[in-house]
C-alpha positions in Angstrom: 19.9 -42.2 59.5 18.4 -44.8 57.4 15.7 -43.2 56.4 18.1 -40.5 55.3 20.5 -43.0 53.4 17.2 -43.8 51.7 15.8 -40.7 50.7 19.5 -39.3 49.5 19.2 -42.7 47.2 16.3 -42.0 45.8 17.4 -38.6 44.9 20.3 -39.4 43.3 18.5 -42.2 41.0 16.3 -39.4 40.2 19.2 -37.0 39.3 20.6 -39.4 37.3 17.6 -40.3 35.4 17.2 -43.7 35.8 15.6 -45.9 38.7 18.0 -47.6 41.2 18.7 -51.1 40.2 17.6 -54.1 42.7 21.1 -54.6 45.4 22.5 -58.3 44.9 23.5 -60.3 47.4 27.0 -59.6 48.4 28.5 -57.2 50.0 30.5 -55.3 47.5 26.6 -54.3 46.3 25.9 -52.9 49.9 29.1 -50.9 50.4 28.2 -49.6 47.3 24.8 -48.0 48.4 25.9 -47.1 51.3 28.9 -45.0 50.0 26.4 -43.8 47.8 24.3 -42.8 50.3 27.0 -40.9 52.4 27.9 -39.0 49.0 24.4 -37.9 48.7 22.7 -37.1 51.7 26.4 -35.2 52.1 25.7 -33.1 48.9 22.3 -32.1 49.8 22.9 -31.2 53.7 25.6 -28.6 52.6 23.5 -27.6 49.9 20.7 -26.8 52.7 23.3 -25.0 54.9 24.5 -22.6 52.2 22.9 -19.6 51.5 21.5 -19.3 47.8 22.4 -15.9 46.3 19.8 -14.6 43.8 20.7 -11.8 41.4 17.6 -10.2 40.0 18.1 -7.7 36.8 15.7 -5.4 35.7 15.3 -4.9 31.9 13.6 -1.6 30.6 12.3 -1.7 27.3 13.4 1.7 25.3 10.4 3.2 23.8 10.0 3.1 19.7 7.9 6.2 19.8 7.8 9.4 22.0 4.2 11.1 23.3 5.1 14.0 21.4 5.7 12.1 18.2 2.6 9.7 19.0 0.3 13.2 19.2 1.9 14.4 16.1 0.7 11.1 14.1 -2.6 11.6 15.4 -3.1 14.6 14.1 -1.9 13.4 10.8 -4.9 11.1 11.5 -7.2 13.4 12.3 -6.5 15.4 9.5 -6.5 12.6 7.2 -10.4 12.0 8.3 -11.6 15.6 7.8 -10.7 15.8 4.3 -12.5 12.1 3.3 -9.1 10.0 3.2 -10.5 7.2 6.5 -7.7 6.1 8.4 -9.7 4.9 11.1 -9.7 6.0 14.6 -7.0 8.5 15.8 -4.5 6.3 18.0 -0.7 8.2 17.0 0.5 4.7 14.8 0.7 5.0 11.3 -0.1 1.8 10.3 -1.6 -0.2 7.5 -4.4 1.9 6.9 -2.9 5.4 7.7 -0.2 4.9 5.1 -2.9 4.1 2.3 -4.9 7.5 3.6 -1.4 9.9 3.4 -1.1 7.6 -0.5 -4.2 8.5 -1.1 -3.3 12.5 0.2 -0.4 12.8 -1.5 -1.7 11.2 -5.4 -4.8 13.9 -5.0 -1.9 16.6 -4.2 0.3 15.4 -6.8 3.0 14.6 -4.5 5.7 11.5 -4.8 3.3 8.5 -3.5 5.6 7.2 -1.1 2.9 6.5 2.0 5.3 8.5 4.4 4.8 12.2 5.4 7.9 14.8 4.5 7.8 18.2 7.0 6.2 19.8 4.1 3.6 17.4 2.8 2.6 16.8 6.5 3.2 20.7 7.7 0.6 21.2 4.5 -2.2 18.6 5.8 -2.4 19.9 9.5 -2.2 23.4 8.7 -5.4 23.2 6.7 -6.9 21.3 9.1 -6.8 23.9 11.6 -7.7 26.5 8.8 -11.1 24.2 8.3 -11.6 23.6 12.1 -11.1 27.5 12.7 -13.4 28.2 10.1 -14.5 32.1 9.2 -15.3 33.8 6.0 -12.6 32.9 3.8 -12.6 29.4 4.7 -16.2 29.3 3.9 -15.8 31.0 0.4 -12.7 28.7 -0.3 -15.4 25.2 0.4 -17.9 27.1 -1.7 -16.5 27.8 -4.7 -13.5 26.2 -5.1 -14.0 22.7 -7.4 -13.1 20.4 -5.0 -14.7 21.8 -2.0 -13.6 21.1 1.6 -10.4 19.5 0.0 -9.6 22.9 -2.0 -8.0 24.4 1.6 -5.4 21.7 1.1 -4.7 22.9 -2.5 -4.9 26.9 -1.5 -2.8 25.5 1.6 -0.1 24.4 -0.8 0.3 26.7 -2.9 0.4 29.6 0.0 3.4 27.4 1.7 4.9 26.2 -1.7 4.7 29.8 -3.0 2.8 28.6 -6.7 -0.6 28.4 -7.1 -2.2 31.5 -6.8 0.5 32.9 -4.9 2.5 33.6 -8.4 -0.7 34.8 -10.2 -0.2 38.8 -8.4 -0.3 41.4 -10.8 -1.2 38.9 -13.9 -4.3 37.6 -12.5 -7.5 38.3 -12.2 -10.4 36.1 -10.0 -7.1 34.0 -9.1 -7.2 32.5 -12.2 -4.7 30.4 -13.8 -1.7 32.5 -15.5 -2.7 31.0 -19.2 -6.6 31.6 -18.4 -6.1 34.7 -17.1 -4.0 36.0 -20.2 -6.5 34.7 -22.8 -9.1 37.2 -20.2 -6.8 40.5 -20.4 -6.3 39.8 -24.6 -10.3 38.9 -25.2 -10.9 42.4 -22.4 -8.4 44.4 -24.9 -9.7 43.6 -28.0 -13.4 44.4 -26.8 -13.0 47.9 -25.3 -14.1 46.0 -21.8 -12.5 46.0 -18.5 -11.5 42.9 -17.2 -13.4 42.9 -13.9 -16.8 43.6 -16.0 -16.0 40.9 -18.2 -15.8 38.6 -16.0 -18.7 39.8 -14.4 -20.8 38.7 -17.4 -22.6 35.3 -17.0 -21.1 32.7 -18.5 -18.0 34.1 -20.2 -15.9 31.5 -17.5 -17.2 28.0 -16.9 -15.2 25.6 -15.2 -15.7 21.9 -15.4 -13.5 18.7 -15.5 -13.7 18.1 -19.0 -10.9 15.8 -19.2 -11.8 13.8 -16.4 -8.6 14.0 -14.2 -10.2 15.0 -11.6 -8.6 19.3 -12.1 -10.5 22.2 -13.2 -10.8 23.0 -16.8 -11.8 26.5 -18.4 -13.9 27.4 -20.9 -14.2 30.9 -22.5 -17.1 32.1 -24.3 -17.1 35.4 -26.0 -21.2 35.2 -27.5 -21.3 37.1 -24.0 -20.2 40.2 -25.7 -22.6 40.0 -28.4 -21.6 40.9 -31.9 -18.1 42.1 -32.7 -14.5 41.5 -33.3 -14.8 37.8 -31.6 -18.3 36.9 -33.5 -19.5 36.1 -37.1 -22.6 36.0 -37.9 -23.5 32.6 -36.8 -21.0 32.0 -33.9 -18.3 33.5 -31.3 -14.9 32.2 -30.6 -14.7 29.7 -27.6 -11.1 28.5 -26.1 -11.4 25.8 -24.0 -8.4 25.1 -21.6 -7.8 21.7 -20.6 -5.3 20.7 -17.8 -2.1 18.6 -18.0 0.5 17.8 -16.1 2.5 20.4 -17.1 -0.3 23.1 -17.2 -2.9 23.8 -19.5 -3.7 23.3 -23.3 -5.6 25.7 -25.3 -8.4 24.4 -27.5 -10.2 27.2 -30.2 -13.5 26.4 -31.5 -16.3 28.8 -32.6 -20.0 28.1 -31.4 -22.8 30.3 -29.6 -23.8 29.7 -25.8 -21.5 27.5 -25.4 -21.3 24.8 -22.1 -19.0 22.2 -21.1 -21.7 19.6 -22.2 -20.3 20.2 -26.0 -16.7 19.3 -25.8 -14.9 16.2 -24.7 -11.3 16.1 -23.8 -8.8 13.8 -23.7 -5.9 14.9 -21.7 -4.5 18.3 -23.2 -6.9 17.8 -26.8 -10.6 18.6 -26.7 -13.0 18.8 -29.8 -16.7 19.2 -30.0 -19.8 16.8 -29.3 -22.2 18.3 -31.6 -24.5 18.1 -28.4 -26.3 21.1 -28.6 -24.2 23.5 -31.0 -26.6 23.8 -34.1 -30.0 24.1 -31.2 -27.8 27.4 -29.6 -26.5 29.0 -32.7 -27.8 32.1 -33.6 -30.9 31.6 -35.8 -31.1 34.3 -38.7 -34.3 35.7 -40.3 -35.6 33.6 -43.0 -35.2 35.7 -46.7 -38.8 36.4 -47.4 -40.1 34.7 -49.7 -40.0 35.8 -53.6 -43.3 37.7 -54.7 -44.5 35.8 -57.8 -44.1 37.7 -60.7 -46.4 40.5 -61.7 -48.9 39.8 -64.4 -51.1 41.4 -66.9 -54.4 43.0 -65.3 -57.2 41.1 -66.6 -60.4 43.4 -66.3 -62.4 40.8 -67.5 -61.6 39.2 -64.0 -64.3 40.2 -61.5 -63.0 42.6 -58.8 -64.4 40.3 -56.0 -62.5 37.4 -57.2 -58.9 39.3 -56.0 -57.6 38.5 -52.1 -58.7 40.6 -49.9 -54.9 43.2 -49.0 -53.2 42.3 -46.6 -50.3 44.1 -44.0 -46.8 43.3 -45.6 -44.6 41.4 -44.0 -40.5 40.8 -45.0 -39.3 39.4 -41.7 -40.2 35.9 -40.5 -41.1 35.2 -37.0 -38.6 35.4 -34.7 -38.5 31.7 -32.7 -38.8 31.0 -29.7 -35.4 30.1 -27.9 -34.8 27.5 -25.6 -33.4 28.6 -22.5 -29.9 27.9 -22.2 -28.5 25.6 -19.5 -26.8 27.6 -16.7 -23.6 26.0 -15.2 -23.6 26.3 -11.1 -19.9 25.9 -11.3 -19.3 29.2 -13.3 -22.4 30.6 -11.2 -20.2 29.7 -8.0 -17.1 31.5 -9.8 -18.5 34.6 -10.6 -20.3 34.8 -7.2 -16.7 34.4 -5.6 -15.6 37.0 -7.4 -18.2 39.1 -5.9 -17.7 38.1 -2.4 -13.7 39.1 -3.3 -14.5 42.7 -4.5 -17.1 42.9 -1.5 -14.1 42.0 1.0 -16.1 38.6 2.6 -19.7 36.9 2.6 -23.0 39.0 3.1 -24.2 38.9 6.5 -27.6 39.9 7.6 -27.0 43.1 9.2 -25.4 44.1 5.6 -27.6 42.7 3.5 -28.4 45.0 0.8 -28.7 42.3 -2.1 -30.5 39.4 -1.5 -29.1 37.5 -5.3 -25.7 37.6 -3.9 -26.4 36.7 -0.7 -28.1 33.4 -1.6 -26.1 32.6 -3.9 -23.1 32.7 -1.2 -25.0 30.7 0.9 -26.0 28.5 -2.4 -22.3 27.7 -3.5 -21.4 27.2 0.2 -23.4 24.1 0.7 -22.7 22.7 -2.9 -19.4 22.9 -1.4 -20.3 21.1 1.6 -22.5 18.6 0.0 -19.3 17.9 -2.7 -17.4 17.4 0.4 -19.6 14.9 2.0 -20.0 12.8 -1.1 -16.5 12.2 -1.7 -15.7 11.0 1.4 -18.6 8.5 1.1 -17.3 7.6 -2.5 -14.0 7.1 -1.3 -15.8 4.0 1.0 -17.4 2.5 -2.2 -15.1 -0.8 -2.8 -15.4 -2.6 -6.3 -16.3 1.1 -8.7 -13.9 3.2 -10.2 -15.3 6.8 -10.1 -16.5 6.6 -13.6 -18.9 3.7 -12.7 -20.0 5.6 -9.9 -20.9 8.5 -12.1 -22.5 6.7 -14.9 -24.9 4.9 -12.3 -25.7 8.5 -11.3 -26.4 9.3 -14.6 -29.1 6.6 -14.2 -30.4 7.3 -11.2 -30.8 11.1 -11.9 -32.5 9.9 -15.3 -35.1 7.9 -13.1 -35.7 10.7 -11.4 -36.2 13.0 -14.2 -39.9 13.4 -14.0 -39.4 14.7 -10.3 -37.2 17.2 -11.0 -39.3 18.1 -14.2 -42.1 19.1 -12.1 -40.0 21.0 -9.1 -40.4 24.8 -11.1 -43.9 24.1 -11.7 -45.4 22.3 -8.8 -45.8 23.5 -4.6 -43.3 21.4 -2.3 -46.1 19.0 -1.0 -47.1 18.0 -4.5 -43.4 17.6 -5.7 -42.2 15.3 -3.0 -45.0 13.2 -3.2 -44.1 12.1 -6.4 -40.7 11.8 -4.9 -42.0 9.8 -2.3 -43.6 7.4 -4.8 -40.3 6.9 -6.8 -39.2 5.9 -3.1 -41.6 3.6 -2.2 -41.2 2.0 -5.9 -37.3 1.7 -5.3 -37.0 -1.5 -3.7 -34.1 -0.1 -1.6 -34.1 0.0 2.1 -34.2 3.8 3.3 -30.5 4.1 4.5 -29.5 2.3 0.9 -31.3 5.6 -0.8 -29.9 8.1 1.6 -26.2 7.1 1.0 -27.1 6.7 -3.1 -28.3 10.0 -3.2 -25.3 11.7 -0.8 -23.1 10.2 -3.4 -25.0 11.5 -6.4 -25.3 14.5 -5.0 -21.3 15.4 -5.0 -21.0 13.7 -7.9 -24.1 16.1 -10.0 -22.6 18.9 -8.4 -19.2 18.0 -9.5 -19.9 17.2 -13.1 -22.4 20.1 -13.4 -25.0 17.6 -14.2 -28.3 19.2 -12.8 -30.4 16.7 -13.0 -28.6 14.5 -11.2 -27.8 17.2 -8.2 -31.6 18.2 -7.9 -33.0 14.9 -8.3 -30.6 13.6 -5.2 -32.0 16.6 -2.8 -35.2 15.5 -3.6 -34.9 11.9 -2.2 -32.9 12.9 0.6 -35.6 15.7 1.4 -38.4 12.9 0.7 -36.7 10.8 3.1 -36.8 13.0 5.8 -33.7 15.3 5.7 -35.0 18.0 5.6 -31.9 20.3 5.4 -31.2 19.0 1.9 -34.9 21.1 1.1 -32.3 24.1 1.1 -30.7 23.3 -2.3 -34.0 22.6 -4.1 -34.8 25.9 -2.9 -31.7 28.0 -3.9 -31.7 26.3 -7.5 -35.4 27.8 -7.6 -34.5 30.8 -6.5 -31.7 31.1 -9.1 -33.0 29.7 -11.7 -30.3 26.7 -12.2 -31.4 23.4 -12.9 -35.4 24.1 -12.6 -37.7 27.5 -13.9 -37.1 30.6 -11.9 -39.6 30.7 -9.0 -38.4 32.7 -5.9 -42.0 32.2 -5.2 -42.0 28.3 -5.0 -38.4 28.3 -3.5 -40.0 29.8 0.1 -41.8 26.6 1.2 -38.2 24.3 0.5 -36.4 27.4 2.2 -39.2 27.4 5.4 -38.5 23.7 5.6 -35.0 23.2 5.7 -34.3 26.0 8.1 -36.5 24.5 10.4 -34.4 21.5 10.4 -31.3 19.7 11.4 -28.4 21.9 9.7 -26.1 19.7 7.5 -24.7 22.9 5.9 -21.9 24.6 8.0 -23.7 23.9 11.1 -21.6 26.0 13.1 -23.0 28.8 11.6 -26.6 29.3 13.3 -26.3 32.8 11.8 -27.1 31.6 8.3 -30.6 30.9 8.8 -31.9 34.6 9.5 -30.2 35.3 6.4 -31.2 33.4 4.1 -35.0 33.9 5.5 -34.4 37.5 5.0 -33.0 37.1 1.7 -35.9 34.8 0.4 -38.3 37.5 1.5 -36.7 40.0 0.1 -36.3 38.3 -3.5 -40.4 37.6 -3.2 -40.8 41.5 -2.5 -41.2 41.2 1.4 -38.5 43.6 2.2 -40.5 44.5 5.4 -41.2 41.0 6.6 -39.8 39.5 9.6 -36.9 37.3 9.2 -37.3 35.7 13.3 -36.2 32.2 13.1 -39.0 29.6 14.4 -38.3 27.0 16.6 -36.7 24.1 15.2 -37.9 21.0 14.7 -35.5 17.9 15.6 -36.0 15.3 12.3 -33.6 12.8 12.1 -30.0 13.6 10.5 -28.3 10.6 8.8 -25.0 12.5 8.2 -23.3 11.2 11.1 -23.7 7.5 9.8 -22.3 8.2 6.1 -20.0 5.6 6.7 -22.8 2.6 7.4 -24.7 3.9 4.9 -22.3 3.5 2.1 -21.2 0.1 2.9 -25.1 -1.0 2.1 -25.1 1.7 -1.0 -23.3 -0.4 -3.6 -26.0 -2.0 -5.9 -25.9 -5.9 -5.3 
């Protein structure tokens, strides 16, 4: 029991918080302890003989999101990837960076920038994605001619849901032009004695560029396509240039011959000329000839020898020679969607009866993939606005003018090894090069600057991508950019189809046709369009996103 009186000390000193004090002498100081000690070792032997009773409570945590909604947002995700706005990877929580991609969404689709999804606005986004990942014809004429490529199925999406758009253009449209555009068409149609279809048949009567740069499609009208008549004088042809605005489209008139986008700036909803190019495309007229000096007296005591020998008259000067006007792919892509419209869907090769359409579908529809893959490496580039991006394309298609210079004149081997000397000269690392030129590419094709466009495929082709080989060899074949030489276009043609496909790779079919179609256009109806084997070169499309990040000049 001693032991005990002890211990139950001890634990009360320690309950108490402070250490037992020494015991005087005196027995007041004993009885003390002791008592103490009964108390204690009495509280802790019934606290040993009663039962402890322990109440346990579960707490369940109500979930913020449901699967179903979690599976929803990542397909907003997902969607957000395809068409270039990078959210990251798909994990159903719209964070930090999914709410700047749907900003991002929403300011190209000139929606309120809010960062959060209505039904519509996200009912728009998913359903185009499945469109895009379900592919067929008419999602493959939509990326190849409409302006902004893969990202037009959003915009046809919209308006088909929204009910504007094209949807409102029925019985006052025609090509699914705009309702201003396609008014000026029907009066200009009218006042020629034309039909509208075969007017906008002819080769640039519609050009479409962005000449406003607000990143929408602006028209141009030329009538110099109709030769001379009610809309020409004698020296030029009424133009009307339409330039988007927020609340449609403004209507510019100017008069000029051949024109191109290249010779008018806008700004917003008012456009006027450059002068670039307008007095080189207007119509020269035969010089007067010159005035016969006036008769004079014979003189017979002139010898007869001594007069010039005669000569075969001759009132009209020379005609000169005319520089060959600058064809615009965009309006090329336009009329060849029209085309494809009246023809009810691409050319196959089973019915291939016309090769120039055929590769020219097959052109506009990798332009629109190539736009497509460009602007989601753009939209990587940190520290550029898109105009410094395009004006350091500018430069690089510049330095590469020589190249492109000698693509109609020289064989493929020849050509890319000048190409291959600009490379090694460039003091960039091969993956720096590959992402520039991706970038340039979308953004030649975008502006309609050639040069830049066909100066891009060359690099990537001299790098080793092969499947970019395809567009130096359409731009041959049509003449757009380069000379016309079907004959030269063969060997880029042979070379990309033997390679990787970067151009709607889930179409294997496409191959064969454009093979056949090549042939044909060189007079080798007869020829054999069997595919060979192909050869596995290195794609760097997968690793767009690395390659940008090193693609920024320091």
């Amino acid at each position: 029991m001693k032991h005990k009186f002890v211990l139950a000390g001890l634990a009360l000193a320690v309950a108490t918080g402070g250490p037992a004090t020494p015991a005087l002498a005196g027995g007041s100081d004993i009885v003390g302890g002791v008592i103490g000690g009964i108390i204690g070792g009495a509280i802790v032997n019934e606290a040993n003989r009663q039962p402890r009773t322990v109440t346990k409570r579960t707490y369940y945590k109500k979930p913020t999101m449901s699967s179903a909604q979690r599976e929803a947002n990542r397909e907003v995700q997902v969607s957000l990837n395809h068409f270039g706005w990078n959210v990251g990877t798909p994990d159903g929580v719209l964070g930090r960076n999914s709410r700047a991609g749907i900003s991002q969404y929403q300011a190209f689709m000139d929606f309120p920038i809010t960062g959060e999804l209505t039904d519509i606005q996200r009912s728009i986004l998913t359903t185009a994605y499945q469109k895009a990942s379900l592919g067929g014809s008419a999602v493959a004429q939509t990326i190849s001619t409409h302006p902004q490529g893969m990202r037009g199925l959003l915009m046809q999406t919209r308006d088909q849901m929204l009910g504007t758009g094209d949807a409102t253009y029925a019985g006052n449209s025609i090509g699914g032009l705009p309702p201003q555009i396609s008014e000026a068409v029907f009066e200009i149609a009218r006042s020629s004695n034309v039909e509208p279809q075969q007017l906008m048949a002819r080769s640039g009567f519609v050009q479409l560029a962005d000449l406003n740069n607000d990143g929408r499609t602006d028209y141009l009208l030329d009538t110099s396509v109709l030769g001379p008549g009610f809309w020409c004088n004698d020296k030029s042809c009424a133009v009307r240039v339409f330039a988007s605005t927020p609340s449609g489209f403004s209507r510019n008139d100017f008069q000029a011959y051949n024109a191109t986008p290249a010779m008018f700036t806008c700004q917003a909803g008012a456009c006027q000329k450059t002068g670039a190019n307008v007095q080189n495309n207007a119509p020269v007229t035969a010089a007067a000839p010159a005035p016969a000096p006036a008769p004079a007296a014979p003189s017979f005591s002139t010898q007869m020898a001594s007069q010039p020998a005669p000569a075969m008259p001759s009132f009209v000067a020379p005609a000169p020679v005319a520089e060959p006007v600058p064809v615009s792919l965009a309006s090329f892509c336009s009329k060849t969607s029209l085309v494809t419209s009246s023809n009810g869907g691409f050319v196959t090769e089973a019915s291939l009866t016309d090769p120039g359409q055929a590769l020219g579908e097959q052109f506009c529809l990798a332009r629109g993939y190539a736009l497509d893959e460009g602007a989601a490496l753009e939209a990587k580039i940190g520290g550029f606005t898109p105009e410094q991006i395009a004006a350091q394309c500018r430069d690089f298609g510049a330095l590469l003018s020589e190249q492109v210079a000698a693509v109609g004149s020289t064989p493929r081997e020849a050509t890319l090894a000048k190409v291959k000397g600009f490379i090694a000269g460039s003091g960039m690392s091969p993956e720096q090069l590959s992402g520039t030129a991706k970038v340039c590419l979308s953004v030649g094709y975008r502006t309609d600057d050639m040069e830049v466009a066909l100066g891009s495929a060359l690099v990537l082709g001299g790098l080793g991508e092969g499947a970019y080989d395809e567009l130096v060899g359409h731009h041959l074949m049509q003449g757009i950019g380069t000379a016309e030489r079907p004959d030269l276009a063969m060997d880029w043609y042979e070379n990309a189809l033997s390679a990787q496909p970067v151009f709607a790779p889930a179409q294997p079919e496409r191959s064969g046709l454009i093979r056949k179609a090549a042939l044909m256009m060189n007079g080798r109806a007869d020829a054999s369009s069997a595919p060979k084997p192909a050869m596995a070169l290195p794609s760097f499309a997968a690793k767009a996103a690395e390659l940008v990040e090193t693609a920024a000049p320091q």
